[in-house]
PDB file of N, H, CA, C and O in Angstrom:
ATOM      1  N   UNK A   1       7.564  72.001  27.072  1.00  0.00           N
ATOM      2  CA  UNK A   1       8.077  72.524  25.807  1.00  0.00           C
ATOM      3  C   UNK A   1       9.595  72.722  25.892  1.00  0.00           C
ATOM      4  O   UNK A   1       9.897  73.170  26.998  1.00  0.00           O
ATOM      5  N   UNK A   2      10.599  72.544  25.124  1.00  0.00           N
ATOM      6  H   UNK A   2      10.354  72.180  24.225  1.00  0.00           H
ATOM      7  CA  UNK A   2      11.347  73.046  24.929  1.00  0.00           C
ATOM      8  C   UNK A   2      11.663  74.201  24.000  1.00  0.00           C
ATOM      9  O   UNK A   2      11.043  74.704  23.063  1.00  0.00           O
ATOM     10  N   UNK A   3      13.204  74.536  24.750  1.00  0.00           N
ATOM     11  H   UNK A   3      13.708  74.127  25.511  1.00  0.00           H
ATOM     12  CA  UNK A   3      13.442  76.119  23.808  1.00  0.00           C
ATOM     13  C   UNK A   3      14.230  75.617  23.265  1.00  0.00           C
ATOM     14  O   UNK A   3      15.054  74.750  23.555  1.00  0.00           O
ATOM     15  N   UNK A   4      13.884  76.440  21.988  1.00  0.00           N
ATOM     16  H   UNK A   4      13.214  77.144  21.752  1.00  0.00           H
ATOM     17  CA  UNK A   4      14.283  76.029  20.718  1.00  0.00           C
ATOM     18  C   UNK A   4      15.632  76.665  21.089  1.00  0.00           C
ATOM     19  O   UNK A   4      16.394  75.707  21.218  1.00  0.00           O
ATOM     20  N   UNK A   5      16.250  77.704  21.303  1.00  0.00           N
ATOM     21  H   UNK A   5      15.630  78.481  21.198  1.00  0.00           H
ATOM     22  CA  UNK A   5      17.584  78.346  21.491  1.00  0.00           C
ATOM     23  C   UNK A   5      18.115  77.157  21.915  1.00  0.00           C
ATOM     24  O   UNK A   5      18.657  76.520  21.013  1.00  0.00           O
ATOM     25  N   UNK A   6      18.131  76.666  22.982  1.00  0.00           N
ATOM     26  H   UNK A   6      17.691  77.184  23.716  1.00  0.00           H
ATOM     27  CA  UNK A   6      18.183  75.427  23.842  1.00  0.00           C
ATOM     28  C   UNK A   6      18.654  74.130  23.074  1.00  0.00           C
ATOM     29  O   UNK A   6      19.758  73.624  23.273  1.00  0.00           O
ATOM     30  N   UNK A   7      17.744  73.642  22.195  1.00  0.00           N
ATOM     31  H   UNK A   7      16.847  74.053  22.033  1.00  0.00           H
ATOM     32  CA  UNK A   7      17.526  72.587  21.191  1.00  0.00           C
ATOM     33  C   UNK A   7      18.834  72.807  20.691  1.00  0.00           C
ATOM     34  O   UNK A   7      19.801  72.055  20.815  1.00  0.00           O
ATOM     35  N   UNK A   8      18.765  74.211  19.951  1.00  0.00           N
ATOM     36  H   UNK A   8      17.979  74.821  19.850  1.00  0.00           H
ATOM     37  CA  UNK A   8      19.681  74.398  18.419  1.00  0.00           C
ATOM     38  C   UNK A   8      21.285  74.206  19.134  1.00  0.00           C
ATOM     39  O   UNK A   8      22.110  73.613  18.438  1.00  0.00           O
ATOM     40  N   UNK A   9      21.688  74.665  20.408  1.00  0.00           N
ATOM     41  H   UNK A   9      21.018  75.146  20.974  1.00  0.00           H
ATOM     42  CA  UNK A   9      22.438  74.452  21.186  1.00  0.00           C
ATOM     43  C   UNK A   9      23.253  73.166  21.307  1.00  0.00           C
ATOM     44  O   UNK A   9      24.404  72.826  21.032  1.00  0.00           O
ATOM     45  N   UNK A  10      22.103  72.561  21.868  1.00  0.00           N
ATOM     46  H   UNK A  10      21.168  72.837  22.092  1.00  0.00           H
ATOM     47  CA  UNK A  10      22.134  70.900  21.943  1.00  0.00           C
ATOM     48  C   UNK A  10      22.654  70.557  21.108  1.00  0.00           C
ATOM     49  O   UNK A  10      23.866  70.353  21.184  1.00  0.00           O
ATOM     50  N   UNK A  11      21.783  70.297  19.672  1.00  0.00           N
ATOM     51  H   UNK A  11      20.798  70.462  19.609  1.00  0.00           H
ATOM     52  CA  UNK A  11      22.059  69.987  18.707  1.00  0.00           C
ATOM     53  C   UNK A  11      23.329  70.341  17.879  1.00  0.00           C
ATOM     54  O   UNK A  11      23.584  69.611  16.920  1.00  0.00           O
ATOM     55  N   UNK A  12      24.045  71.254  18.118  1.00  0.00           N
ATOM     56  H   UNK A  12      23.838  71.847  18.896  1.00  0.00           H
ATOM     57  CA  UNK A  12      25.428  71.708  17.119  1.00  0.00           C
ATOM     58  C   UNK A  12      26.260  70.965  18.690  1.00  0.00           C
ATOM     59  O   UNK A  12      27.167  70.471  18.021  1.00  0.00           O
ATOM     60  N   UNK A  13      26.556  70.619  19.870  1.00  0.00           N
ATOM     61  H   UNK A  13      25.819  71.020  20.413  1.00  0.00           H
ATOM     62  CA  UNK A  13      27.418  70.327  20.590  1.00  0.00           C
ATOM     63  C   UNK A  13      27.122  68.443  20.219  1.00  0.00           C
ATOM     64  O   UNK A  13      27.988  67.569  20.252  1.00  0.00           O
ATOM     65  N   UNK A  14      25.828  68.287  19.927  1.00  0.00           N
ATOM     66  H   UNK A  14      25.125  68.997  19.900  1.00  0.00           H
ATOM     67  CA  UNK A  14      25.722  66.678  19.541  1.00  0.00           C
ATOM     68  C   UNK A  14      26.349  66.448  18.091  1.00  0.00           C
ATOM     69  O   UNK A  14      26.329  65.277  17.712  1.00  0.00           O
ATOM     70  N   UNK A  15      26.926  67.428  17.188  1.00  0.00           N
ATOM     71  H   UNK A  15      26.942  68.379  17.495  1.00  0.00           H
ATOM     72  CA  UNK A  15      27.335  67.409  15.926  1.00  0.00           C
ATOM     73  C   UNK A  15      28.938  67.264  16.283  1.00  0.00           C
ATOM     74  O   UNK A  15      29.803  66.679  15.631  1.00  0.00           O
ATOM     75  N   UNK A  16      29.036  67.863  17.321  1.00  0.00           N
ATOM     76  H   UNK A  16      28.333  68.338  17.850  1.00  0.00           H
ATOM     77  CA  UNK A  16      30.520  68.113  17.559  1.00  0.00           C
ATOM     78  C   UNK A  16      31.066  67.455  17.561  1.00  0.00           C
ATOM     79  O   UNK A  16      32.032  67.132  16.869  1.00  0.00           O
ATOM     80  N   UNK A  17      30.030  66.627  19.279  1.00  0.00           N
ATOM     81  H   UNK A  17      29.246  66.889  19.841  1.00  0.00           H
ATOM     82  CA  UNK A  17      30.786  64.802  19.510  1.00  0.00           C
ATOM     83  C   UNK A  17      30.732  64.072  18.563  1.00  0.00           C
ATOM     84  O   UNK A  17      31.639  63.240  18.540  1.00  0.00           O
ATOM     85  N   UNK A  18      30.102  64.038  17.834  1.00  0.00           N
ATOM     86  H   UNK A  18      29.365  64.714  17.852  1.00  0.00           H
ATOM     87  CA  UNK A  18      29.720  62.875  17.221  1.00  0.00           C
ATOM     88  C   UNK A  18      30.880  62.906  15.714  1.00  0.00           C
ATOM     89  O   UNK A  18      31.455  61.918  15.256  1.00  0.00           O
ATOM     90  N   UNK A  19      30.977  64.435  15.149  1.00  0.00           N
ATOM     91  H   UNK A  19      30.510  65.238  15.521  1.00  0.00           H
ATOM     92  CA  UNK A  19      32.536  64.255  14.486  1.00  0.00           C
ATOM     93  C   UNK A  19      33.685  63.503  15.012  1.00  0.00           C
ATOM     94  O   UNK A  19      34.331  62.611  14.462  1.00  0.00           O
ATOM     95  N   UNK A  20      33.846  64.121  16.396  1.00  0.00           N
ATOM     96  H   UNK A  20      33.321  64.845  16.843  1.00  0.00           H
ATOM     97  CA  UNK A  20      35.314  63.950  16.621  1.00  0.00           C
ATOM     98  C   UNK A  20      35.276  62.519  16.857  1.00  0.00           C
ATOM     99  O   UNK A  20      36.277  62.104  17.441  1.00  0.00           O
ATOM    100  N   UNK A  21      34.287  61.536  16.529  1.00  0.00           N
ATOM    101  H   UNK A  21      33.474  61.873  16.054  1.00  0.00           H
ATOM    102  CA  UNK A  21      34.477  60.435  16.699  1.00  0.00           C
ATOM    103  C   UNK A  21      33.902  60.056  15.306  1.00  0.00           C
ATOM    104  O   UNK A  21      33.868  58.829  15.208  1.00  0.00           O
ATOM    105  N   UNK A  22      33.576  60.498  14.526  1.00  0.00           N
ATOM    106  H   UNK A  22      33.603  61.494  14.606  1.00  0.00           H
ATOM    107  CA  UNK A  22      34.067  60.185  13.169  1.00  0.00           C
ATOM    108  C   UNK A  22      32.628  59.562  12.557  1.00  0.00           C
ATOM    109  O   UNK A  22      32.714  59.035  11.447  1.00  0.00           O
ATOM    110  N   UNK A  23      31.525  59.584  13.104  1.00  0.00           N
ATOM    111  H   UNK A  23      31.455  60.011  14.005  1.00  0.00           H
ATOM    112  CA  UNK A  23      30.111  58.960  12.720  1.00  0.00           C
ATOM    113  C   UNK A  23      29.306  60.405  12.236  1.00  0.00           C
ATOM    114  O   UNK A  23      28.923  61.410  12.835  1.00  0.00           O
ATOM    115  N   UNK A  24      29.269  59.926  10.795  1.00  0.00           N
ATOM    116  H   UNK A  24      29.579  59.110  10.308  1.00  0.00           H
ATOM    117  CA  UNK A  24      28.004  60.869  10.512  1.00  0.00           C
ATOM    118  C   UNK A  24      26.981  61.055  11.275  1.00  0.00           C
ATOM    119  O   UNK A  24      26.416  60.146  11.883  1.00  0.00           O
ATOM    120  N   UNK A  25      26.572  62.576  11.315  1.00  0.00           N
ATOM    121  H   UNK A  25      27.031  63.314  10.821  1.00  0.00           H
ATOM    122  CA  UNK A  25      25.712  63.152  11.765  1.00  0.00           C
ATOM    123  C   UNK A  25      24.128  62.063  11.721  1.00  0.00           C
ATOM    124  O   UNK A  25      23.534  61.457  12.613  1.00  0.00           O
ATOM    125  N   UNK A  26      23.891  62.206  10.310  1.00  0.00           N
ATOM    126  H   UNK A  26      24.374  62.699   9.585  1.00  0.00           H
ATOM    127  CA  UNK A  26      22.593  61.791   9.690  1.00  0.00           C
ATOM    128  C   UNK A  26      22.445  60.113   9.964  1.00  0.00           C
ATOM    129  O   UNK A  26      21.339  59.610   9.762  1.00  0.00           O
ATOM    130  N   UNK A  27      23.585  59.243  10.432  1.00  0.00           N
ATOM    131  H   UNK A  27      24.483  59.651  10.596  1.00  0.00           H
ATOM    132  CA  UNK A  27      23.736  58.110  11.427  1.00  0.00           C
ATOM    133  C   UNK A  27      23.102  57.863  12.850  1.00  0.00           C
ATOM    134  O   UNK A  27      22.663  56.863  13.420  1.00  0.00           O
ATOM    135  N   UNK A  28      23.274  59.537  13.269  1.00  0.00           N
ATOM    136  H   UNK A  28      23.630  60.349  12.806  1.00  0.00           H
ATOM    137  CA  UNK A  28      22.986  59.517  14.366  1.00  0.00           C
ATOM    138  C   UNK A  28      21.478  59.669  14.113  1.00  0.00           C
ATOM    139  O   UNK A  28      20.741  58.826  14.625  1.00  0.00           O
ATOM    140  N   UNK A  29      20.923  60.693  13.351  1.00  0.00           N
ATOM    141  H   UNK A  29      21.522  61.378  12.936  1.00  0.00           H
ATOM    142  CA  UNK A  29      19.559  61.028  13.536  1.00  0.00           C
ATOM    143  C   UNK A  29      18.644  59.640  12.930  1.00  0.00           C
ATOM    144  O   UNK A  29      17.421  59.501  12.907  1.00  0.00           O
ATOM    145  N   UNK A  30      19.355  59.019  12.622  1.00  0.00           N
ATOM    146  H   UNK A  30      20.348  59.133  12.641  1.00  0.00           H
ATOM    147  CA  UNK A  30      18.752  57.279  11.983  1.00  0.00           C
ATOM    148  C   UNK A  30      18.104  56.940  13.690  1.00  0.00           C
ATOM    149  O   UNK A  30      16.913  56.956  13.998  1.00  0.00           O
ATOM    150  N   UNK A  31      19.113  56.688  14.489  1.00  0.00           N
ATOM    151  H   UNK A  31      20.081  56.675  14.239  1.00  0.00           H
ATOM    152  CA  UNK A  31      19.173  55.925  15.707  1.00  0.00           C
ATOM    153  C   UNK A  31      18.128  56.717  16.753  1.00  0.00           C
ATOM    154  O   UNK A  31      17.312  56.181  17.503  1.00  0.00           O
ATOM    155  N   UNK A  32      18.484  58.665  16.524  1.00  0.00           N
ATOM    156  H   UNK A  32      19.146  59.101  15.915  1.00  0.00           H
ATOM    157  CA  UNK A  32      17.689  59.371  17.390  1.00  0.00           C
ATOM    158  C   UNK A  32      16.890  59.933  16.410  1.00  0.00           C
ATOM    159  O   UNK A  32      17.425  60.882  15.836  1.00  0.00           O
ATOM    160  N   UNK A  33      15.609  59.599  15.985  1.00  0.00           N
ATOM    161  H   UNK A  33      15.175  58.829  16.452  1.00  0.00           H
ATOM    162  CA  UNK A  33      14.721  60.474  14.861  1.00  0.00           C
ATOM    163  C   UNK A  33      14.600  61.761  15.211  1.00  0.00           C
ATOM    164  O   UNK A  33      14.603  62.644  14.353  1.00  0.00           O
ATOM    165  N   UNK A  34      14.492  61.990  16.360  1.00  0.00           N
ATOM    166  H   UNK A  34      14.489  61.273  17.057  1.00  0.00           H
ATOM    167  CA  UNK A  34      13.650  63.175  17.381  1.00  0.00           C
ATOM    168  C   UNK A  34      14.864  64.221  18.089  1.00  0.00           C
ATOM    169  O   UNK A  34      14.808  64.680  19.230  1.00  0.00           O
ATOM    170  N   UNK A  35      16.110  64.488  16.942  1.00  0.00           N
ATOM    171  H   UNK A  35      16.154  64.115  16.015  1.00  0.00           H
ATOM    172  CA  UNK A  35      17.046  64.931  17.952  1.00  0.00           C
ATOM    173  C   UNK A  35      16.708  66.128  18.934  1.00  0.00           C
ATOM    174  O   UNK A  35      17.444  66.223  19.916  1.00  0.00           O
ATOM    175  N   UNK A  36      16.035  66.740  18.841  1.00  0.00           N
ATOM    176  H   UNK A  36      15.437  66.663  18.043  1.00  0.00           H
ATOM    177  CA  UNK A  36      15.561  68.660  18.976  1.00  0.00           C
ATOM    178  C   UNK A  36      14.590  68.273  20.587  1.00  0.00           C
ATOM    179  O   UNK A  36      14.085  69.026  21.420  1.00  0.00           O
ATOM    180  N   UNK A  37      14.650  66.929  20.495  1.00  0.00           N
ATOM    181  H   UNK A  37      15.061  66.317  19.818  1.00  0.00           H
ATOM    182  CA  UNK A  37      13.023  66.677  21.639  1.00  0.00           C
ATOM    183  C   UNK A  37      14.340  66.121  22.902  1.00  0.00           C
ATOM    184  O   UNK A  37      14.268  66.231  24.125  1.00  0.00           O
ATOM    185  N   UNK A  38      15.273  65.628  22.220  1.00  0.00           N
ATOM    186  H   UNK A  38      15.331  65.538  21.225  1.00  0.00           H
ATOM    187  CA  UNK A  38      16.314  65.398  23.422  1.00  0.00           C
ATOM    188  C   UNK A  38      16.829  66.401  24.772  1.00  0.00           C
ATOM    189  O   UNK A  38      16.845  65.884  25.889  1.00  0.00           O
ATOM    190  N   UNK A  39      17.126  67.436  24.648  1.00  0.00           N
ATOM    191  H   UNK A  39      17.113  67.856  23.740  1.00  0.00           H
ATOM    192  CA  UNK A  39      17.268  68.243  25.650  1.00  0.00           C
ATOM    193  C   UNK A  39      16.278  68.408  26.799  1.00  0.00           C
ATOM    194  O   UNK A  39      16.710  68.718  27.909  1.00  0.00           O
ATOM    195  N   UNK A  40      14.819  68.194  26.572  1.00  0.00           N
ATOM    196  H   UNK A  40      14.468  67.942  25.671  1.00  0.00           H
ATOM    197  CA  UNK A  40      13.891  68.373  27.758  1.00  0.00           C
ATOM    198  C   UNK A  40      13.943  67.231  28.521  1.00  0.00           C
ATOM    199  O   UNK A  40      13.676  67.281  29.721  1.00  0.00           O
ATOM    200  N   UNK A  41      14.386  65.777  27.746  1.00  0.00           N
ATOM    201  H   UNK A  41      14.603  65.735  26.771  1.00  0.00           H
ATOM    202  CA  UNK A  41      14.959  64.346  28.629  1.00  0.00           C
ATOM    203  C   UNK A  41      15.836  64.637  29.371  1.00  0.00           C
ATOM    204  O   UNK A  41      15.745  64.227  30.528  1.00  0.00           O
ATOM    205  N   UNK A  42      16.877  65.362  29.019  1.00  0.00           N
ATOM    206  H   UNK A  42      16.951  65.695  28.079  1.00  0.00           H
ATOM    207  CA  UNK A  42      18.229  65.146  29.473  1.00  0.00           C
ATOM    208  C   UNK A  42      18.262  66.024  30.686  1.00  0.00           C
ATOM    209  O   UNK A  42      19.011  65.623  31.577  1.00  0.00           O
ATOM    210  N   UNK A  43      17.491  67.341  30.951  1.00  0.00           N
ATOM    211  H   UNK A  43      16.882  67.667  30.228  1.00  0.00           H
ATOM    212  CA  UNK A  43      16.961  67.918  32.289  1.00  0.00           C
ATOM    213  C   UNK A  43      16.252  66.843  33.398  1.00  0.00           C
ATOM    214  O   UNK A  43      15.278  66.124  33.621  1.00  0.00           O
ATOM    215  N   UNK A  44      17.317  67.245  33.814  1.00  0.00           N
ATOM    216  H   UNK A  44      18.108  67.829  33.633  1.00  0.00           H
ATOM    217  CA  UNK A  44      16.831  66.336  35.519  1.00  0.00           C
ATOM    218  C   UNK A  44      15.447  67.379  36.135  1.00  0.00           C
ATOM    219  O   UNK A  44      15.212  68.569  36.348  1.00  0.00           O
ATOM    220  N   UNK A  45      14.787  66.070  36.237  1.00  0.00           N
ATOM    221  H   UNK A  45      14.977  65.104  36.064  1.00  0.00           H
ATOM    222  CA  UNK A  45      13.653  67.200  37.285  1.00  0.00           C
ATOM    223  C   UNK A  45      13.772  67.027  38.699  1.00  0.00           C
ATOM    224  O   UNK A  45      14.297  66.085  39.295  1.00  0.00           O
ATOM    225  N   UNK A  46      12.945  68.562  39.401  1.00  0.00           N
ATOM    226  H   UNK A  46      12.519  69.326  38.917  1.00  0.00           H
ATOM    227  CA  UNK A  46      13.802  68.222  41.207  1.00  0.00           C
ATOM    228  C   UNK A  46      12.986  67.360  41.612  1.00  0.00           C
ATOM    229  O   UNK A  46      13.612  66.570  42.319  1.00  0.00           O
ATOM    230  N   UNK A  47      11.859  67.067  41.543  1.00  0.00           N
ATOM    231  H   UNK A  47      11.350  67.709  40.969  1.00  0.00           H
ATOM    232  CA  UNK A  47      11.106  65.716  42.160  1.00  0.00           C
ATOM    233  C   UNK A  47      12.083  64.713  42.408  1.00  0.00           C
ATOM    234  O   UNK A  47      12.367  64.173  43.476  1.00  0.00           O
ATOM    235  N   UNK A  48      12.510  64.557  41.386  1.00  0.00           N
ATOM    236  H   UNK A  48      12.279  64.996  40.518  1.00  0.00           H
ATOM    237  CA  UNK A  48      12.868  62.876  41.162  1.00  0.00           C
ATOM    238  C   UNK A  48      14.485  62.860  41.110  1.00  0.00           C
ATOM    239  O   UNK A  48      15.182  61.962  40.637  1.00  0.00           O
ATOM    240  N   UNK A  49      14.907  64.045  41.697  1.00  0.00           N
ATOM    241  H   UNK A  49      14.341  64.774  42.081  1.00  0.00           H
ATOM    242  CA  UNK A  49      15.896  64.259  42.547  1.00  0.00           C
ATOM    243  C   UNK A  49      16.390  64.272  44.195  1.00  0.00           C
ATOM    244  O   UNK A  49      17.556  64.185  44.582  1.00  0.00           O
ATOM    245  N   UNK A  50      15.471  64.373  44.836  1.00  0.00           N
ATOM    246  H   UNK A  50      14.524  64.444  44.521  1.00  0.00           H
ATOM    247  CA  UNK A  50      15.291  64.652  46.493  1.00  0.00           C
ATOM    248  C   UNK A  50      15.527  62.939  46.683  1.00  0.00           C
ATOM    249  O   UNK A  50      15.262  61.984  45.953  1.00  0.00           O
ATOM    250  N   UNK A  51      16.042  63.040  47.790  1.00  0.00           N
ATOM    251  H   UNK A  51      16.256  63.816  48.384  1.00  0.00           H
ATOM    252  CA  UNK A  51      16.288  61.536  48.436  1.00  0.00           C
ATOM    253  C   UNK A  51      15.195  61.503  48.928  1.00  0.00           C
ATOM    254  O   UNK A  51      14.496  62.510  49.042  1.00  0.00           O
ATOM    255  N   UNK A  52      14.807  60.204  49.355  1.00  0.00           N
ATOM    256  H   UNK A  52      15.375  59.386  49.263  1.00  0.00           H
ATOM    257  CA  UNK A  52      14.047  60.000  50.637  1.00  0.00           C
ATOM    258  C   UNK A  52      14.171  59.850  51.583  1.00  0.00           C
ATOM    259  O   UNK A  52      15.020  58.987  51.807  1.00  0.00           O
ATOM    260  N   UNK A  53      13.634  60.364  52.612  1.00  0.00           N
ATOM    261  H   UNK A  53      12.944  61.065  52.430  1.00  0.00           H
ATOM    262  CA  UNK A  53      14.061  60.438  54.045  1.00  0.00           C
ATOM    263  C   UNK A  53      13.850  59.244  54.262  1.00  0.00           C
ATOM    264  O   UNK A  53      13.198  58.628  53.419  1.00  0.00           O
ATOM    265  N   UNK A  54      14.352  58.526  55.496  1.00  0.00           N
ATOM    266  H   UNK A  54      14.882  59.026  56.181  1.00  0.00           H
ATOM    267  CA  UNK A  54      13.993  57.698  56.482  1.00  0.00           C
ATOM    268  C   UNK A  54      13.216  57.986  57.485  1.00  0.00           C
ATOM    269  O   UNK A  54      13.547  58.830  58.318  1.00  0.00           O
ATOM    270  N   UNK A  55      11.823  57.174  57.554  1.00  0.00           N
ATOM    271  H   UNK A  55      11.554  56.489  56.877  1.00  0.00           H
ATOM    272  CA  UNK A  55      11.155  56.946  58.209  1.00  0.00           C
ATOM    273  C   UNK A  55      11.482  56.859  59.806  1.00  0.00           C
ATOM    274  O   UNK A  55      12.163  55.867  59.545  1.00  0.00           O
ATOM    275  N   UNK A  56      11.578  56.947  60.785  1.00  0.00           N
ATOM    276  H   UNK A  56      11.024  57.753  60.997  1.00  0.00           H
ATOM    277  CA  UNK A  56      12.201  56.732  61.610  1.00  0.00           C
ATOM    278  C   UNK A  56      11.098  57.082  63.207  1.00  0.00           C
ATOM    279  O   UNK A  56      10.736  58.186  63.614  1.00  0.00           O
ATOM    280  N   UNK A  57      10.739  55.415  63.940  1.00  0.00           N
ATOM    281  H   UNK A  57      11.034  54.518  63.610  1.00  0.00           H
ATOM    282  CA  UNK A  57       9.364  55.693  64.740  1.00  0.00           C
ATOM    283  C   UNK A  57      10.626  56.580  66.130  1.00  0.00           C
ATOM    284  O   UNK A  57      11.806  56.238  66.199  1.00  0.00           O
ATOM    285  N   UNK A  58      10.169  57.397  66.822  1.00  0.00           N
ATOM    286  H   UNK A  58       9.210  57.674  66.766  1.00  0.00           H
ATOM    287  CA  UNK A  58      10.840  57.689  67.774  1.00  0.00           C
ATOM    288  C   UNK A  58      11.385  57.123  69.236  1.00  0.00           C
ATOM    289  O   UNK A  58      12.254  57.533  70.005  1.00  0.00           O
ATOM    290  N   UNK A  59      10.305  55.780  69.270  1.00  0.00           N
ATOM    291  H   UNK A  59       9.599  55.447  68.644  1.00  0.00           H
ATOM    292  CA  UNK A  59      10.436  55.230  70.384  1.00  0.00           C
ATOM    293  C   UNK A  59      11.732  54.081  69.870  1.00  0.00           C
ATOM    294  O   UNK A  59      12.521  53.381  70.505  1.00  0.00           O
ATOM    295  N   UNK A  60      11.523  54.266  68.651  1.00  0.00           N
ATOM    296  H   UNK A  60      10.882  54.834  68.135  1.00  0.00           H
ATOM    297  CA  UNK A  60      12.682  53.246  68.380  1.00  0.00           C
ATOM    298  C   UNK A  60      14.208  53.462  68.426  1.00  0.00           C
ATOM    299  O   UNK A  60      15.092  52.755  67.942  1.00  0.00           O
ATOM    300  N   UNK A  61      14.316  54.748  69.210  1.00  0.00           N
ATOM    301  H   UNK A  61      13.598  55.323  69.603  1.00  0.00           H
ATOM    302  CA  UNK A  61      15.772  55.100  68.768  1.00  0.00           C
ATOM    303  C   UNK A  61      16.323  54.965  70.516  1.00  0.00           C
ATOM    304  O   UNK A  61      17.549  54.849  70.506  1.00  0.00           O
ATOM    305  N   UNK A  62      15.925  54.954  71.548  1.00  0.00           N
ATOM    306  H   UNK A  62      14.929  55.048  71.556  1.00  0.00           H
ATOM    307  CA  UNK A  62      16.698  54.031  72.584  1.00  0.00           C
ATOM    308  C   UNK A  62      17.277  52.639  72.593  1.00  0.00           C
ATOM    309  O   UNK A  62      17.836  52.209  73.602  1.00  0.00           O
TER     310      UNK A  62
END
């Protein structure tokens, strides 16, 4: 779920950019229907953050 505080957030700083470069708002929501659902994408999750280790057999390191 997302928070809506969160969303509404999002959403007035995505109004911002998107002035100062001169494209209507309602342009944008053409392209993104779902603007309010964007913020829970844009969170990185830690899973799929962690590197992966290297495998590494022990006899192999002489």
């Amino acid at each position: 779920m997302v928070n809506p505080s969160k969303a509404s957030v999002f959403k007035e700083k995505l109004k911002t950019i998107v002035a100062k470069h001169g494209v209507p708002f309602v342009e944008v929501q053409k392209v993104i229907p779902d603007v309010v659902e964007l913020p829970e994408v844009l969170e990185p999750e830690q899973d799929a953050v962690t590197p992966k280790e290297e495998k590494t057999d022990w006899w192999n390191i002489f």
